[in-house]
Residue frames as qw, qx, qy, qz and C-alpha x, y, z in Angstrom:
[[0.116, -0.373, -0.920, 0.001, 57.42, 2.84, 1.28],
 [0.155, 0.628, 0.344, -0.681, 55.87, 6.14, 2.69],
 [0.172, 0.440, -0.208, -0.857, 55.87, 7.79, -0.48],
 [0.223, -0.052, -0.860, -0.457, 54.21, 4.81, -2.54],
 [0.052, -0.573, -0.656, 0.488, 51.29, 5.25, 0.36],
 [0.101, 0.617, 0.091, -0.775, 51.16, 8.78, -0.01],
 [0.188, 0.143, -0.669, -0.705, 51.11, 7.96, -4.43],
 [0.127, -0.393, -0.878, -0.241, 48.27, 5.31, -4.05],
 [0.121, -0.557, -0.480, 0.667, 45.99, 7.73, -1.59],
 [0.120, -0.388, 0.216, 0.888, 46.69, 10.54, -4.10],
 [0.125, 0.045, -0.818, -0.560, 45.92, 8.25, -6.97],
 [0.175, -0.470, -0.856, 0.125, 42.28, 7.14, -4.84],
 [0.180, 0.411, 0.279, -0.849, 40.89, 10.93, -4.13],
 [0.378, 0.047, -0.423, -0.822, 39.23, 11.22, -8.00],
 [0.340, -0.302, -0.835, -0.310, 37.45, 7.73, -7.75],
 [0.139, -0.363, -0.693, 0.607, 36.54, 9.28, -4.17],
 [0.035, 0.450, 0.233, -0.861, 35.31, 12.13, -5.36],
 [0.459, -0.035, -0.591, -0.663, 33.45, 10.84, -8.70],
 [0.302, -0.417, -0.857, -0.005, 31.50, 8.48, -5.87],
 [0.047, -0.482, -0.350, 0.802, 30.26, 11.75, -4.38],
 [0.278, 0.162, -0.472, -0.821, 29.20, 12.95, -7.83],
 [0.282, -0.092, -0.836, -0.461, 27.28, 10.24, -8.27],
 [0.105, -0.476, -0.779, 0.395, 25.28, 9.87, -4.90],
 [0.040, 0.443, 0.260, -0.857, 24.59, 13.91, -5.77],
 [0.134, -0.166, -0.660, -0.720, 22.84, 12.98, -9.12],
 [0.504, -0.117, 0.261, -0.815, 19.44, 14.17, -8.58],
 [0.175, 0.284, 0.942, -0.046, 16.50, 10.99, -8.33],
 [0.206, -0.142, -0.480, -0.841, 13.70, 11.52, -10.99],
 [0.480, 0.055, 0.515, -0.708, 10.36, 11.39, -9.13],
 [0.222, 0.365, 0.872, 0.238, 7.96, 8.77, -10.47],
 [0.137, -0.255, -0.405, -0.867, 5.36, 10.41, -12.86],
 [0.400, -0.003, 0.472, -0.786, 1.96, 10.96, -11.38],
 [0.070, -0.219, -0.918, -0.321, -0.87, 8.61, -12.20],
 [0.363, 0.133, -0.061, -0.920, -4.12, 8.56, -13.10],
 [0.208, 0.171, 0.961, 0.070, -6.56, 5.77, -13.09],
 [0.460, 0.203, -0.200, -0.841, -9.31, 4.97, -15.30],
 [0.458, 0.157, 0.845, -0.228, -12.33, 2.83, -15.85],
 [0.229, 0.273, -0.361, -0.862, -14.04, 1.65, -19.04],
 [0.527, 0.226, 0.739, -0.353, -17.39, 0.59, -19.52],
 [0.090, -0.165, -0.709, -0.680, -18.53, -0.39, -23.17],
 [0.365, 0.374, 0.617, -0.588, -22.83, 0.63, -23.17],
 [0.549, 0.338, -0.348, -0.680, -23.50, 1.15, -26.84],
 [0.782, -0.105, 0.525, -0.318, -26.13, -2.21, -27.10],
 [0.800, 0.584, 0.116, -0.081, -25.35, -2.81, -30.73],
 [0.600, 0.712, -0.362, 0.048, -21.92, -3.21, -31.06],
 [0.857, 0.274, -0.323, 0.295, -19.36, -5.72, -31.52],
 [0.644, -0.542, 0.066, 0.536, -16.26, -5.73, -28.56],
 [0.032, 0.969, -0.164, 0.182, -14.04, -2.89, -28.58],
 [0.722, -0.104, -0.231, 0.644, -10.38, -2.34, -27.76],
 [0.340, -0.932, 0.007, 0.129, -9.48, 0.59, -25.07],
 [0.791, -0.069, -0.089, 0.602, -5.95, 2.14, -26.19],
 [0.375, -0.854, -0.182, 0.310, -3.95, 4.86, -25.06],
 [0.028, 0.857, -0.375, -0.352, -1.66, 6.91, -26.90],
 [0.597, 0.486, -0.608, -0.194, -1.62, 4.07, -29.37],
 [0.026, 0.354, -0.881, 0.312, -1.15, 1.26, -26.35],
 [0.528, -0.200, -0.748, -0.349, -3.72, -1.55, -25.92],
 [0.064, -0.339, 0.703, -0.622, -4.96, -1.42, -22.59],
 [0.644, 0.184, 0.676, -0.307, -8.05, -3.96, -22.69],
 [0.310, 0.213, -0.698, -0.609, -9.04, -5.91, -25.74],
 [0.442, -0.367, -0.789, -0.218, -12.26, -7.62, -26.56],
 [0.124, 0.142, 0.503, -0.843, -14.21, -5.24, -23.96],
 [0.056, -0.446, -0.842, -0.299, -17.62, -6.54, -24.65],
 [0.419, -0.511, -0.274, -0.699, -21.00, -4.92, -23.73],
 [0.722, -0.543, -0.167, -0.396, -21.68, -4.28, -20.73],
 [0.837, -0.160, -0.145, 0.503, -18.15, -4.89, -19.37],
 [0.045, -0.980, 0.184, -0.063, -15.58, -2.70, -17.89],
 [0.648, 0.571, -0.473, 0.175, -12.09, -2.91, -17.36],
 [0.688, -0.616, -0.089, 0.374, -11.72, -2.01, -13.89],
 [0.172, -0.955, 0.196, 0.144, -9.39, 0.73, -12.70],
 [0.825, 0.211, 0.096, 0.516, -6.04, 0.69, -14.67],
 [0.336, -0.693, 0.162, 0.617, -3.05, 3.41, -14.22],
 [0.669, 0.497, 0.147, 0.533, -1.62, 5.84, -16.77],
 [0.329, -0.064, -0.117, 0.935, 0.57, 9.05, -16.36],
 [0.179, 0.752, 0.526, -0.356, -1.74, 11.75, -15.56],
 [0.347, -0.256, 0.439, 0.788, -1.93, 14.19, -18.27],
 [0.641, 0.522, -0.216, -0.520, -3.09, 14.39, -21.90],
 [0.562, -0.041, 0.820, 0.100, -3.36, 11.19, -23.61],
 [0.551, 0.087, -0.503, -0.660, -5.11, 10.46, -27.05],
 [0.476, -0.010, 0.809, -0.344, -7.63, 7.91, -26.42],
 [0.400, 0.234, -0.513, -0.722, -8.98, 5.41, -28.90],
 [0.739, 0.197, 0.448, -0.463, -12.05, 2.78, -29.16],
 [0.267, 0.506, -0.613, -0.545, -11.16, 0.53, -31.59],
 [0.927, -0.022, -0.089, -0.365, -13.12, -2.51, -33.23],
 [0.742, -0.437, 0.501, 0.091, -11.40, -5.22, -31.46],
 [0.786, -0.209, 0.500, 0.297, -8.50, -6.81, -33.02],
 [0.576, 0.530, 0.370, 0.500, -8.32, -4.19, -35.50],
 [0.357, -0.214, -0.117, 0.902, -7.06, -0.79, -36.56],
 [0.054, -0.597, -0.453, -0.660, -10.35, 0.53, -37.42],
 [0.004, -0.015, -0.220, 0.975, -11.04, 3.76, -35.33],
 [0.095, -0.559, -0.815, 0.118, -14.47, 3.79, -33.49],
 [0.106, -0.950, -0.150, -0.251, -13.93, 7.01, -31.71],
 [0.595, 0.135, -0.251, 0.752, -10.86, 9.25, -30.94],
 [0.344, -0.886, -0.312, -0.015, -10.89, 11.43, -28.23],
 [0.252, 0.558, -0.435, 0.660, -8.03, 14.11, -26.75],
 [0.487, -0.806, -0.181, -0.285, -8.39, 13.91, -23.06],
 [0.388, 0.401, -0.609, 0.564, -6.55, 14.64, -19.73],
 [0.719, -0.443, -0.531, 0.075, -6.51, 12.97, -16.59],
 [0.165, -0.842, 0.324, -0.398, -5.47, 15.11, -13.15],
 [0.265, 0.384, -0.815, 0.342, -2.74, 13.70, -10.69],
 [0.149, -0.036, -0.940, 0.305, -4.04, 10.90, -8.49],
 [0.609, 0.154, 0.247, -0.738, -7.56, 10.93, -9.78],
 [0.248, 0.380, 0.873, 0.180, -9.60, 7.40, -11.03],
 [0.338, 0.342, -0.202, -0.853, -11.89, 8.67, -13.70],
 [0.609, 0.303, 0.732, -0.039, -14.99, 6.40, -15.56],
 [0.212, 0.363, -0.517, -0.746, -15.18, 6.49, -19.38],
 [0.634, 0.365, 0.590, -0.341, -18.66, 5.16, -21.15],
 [0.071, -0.154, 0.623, 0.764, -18.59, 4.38, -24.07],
 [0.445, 0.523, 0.393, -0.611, -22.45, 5.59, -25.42],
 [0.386, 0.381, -0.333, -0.771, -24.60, 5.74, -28.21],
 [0.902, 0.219, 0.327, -0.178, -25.75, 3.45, -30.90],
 [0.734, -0.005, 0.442, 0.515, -23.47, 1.52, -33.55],
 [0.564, 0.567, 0.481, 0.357, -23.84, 4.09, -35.60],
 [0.096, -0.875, 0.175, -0.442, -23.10, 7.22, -33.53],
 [0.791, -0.437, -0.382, 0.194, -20.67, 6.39, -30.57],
 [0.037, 0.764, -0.417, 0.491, -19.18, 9.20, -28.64],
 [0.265, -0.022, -0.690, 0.674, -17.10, 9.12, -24.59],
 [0.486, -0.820, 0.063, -0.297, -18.71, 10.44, -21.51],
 [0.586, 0.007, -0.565, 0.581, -15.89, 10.90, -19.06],
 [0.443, -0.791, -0.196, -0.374, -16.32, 11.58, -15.38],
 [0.422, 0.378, -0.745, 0.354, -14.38, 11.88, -12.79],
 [0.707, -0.300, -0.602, -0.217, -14.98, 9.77, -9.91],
 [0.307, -0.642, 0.309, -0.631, -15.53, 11.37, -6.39],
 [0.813, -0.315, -0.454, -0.184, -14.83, 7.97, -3.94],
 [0.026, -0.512, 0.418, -0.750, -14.89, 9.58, -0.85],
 [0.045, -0.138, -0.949, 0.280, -15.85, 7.03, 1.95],
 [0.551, -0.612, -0.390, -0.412, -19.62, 6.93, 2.44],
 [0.322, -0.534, 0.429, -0.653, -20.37, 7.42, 6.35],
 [0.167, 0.021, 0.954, -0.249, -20.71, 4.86, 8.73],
 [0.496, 0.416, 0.637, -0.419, -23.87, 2.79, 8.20],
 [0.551, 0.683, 0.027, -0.479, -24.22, 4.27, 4.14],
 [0.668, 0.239, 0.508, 0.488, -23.41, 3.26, 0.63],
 [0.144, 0.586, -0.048, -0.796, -22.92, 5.65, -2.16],
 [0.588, 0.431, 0.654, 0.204, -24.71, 5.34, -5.72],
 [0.108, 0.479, -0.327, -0.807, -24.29, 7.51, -9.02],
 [0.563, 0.475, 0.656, -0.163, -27.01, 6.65, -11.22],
 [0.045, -0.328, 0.628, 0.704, -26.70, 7.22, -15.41],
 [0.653, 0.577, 0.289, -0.396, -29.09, 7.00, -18.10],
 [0.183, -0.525, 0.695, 0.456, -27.10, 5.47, -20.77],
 [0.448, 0.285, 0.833, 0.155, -29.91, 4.02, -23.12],
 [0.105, 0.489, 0.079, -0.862, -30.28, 5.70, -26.03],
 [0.294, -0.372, -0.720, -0.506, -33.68, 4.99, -27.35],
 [0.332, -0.565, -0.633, 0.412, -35.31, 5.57, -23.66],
 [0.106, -0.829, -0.157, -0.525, -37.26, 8.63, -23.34],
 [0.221, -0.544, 0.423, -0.690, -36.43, 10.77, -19.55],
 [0.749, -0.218, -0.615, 0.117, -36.46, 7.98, -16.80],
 [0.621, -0.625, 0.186, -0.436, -37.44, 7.66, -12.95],
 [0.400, 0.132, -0.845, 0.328, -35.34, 5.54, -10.48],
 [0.670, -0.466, -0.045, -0.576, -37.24, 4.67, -7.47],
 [0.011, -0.257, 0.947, -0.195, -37.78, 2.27, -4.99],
 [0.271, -0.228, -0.827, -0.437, -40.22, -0.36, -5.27],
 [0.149, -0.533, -0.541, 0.633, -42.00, 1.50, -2.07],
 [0.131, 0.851, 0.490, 0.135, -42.14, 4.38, -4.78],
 [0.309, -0.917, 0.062, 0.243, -39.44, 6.56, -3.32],
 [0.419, 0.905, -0.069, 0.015, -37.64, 8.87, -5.50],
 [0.645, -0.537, 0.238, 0.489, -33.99, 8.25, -5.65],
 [0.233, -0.475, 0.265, 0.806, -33.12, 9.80, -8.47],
 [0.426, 0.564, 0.684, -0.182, -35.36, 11.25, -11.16],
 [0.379, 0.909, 0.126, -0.122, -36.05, 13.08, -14.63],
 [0.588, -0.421, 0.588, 0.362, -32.84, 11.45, -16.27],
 [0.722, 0.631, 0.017, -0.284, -32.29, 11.94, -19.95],
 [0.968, 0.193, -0.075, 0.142, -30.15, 10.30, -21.94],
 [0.671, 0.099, -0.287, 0.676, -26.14, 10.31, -20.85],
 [0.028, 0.825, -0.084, 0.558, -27.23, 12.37, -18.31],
 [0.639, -0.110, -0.651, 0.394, -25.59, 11.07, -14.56],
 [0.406, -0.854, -0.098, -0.311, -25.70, 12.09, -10.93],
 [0.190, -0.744, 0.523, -0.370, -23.24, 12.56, -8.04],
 [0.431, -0.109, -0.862, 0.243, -22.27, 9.85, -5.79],
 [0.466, -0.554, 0.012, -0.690, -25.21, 10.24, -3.55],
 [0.159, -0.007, 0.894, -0.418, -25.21, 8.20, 0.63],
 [0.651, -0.176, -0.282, -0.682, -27.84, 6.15, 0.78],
 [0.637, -0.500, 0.493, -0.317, -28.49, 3.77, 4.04],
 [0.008, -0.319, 0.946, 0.058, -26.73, 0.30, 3.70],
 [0.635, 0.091, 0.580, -0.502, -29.10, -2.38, 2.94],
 [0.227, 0.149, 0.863, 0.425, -30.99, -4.65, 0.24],
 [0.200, 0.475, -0.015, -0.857, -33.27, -2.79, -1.74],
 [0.580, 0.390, 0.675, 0.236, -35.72, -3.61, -4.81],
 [0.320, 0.480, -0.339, -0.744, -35.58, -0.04, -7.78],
 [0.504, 0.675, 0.532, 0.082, -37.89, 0.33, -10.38],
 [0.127, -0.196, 0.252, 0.939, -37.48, 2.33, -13.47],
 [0.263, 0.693, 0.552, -0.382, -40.54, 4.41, -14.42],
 [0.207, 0.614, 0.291, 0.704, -40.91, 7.15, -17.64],
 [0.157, 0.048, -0.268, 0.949, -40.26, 10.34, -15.99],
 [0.297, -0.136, 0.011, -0.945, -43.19, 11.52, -14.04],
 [0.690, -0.191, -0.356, -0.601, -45.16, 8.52, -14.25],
 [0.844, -0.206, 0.389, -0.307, -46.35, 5.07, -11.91],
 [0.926, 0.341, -0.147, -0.067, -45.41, 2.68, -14.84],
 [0.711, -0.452, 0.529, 0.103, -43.01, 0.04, -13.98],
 [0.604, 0.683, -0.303, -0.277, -40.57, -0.49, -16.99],
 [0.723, 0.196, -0.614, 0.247, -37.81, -2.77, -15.34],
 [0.547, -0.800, 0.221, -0.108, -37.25, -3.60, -11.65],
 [0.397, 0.478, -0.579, 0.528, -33.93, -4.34, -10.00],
 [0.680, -0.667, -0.033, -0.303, -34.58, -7.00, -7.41],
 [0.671, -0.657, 0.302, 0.165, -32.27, -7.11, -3.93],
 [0.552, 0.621, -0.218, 0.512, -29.44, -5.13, -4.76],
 [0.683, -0.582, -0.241, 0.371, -27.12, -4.83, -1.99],
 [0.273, 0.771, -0.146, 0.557, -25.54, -2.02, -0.91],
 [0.797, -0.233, -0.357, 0.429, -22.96, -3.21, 1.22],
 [0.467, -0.838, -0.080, 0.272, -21.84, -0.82, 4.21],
 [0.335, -0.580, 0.492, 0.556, -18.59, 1.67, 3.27],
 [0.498, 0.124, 0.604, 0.609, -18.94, 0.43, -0.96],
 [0.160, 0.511, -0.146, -0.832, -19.42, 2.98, -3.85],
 [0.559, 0.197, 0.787, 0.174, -21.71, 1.86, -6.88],
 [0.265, 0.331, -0.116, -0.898, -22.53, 3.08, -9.94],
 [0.495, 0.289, 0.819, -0.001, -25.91, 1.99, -11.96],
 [0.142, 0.355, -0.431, -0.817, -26.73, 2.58, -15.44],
 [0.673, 0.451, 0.370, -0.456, -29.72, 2.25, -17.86],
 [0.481, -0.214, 0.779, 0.342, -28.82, 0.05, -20.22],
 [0.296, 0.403, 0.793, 0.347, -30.37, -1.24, -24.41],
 [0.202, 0.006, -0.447, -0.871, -32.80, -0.10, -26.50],
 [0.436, 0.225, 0.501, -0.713, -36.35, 0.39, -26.23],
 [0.828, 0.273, 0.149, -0.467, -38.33, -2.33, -27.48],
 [0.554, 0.436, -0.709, 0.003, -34.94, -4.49, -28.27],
 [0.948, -0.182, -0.091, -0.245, -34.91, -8.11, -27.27],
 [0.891, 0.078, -0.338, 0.294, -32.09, -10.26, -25.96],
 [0.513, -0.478, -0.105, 0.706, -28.97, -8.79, -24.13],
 [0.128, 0.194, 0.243, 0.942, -30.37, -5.36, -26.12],
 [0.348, -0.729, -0.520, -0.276, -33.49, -5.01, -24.14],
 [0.147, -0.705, 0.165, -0.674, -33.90, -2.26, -21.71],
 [0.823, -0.262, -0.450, 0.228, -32.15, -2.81, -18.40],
 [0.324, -0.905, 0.178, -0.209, -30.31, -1.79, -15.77],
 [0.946, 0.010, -0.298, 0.124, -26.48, -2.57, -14.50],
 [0.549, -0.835, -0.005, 0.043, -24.00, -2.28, -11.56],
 [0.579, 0.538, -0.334, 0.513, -20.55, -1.46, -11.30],
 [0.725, -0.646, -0.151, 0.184, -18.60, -1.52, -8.17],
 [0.241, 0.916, -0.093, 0.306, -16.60, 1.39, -7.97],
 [0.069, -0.721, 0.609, -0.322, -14.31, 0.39, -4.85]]
């Protein structure tokens, strides 16, 4: 009886020692990620699809929509703009995203020219009491453009087309902006009581086409970054 113990013990050490093997298999780390936001601005054209290395990640992105923040592996990617529900190719970009950064893609121009602007997006807390804003010029028919407030005070100025600022603090509150032609008084579009809510990050962009009518007329629009 001892020795049939001592056989079955004997006969248990491999499986013992393949369950040791197995705990010692390294553990693959999850990949890093990268988040990204896409805003369609080009005033003249038809919804878009947003895919990645060939992968749908929003369909039917209209004007003037975004996607909101969405995860891929950080990296290189291929990125493509495609007319919605087809495989026609808008615009094809190479780009790469850094580890645990949120990045904004625009999609610019007119139907006939449409390129990216990517940025990457700095959304470090505002300070107690502040908001932050990043302000874009993203109409392209619009000559150089003033932001203001309807007091007149400069908030961000001499803006040509797809050209953008920082996130900049600016004091929490409700606020009326005007847009002006660079340099001048003239009131081209206001933007009345916009909040800028304590601790949030926004970004606003100049919108259509000078002297276009309907949801293509020069404008202005917000995006809430956090």
């Amino acid at each position: 009886m001892r020795k049939l113990s001592i056989a079955v013990a004997l006969l248990a050490l491999p499986l013992a020692f393949n369950a040791c093997d197995d705990d010692d298999d390294p553990v693959t780390p999850p990949a890093p990620k990268a988040s990204l936001n896409v805003t369609h601005t080009v005033p003249n054209l038809a919804p878009v699809d947003v895919l990645i290395d060939d992968s749908r990640m929003d369909e039917d992105l209209a004007y003037t929509t975004s996607t909101g923040y969405f995860q891929v592996n950080a990296g290189s990617h291929n990125v493509k703009i495609n007319a919605a529900n087809t495989t026609n190719i808008i615009v094809e970009r190479p780009l790469s995203f850094p580890a645990d950064s949120k990045s904004s893609i625009f999609i610019v121009g007119t139907n006939t020219s449409v390129e990216t602007l990517e940025i990457v997006d700095d959304l470090s807390a505002p300070a107690v009491g502040q908001a932050k804003v990043r302000f874009l010029h993203l109409s392209p028919t619009a000559p150089a453009i003033d932001f203001t407030t309807d007091a007149g005070t400069p908030v961000f100025t001499d803006y040509t087309f797809k050209e953008y600022s920082p996130f900049t603090p600016m004091d929490a509150g409700t606020y009326n902006f005007e847009v002006h032609p660079a340099g001048t008084s003239t009131v081209v579009y206001t933007m009345p009581n916009v909040v800028l809510a304590e601790g949030k990050i926004y970004t606003i962009y100049s919108k259509g086409l000078v002297n276009g009518s309907g949801d293509q007329a020069f404008g202005t629009e917000l995006i809430v970054n956090n």
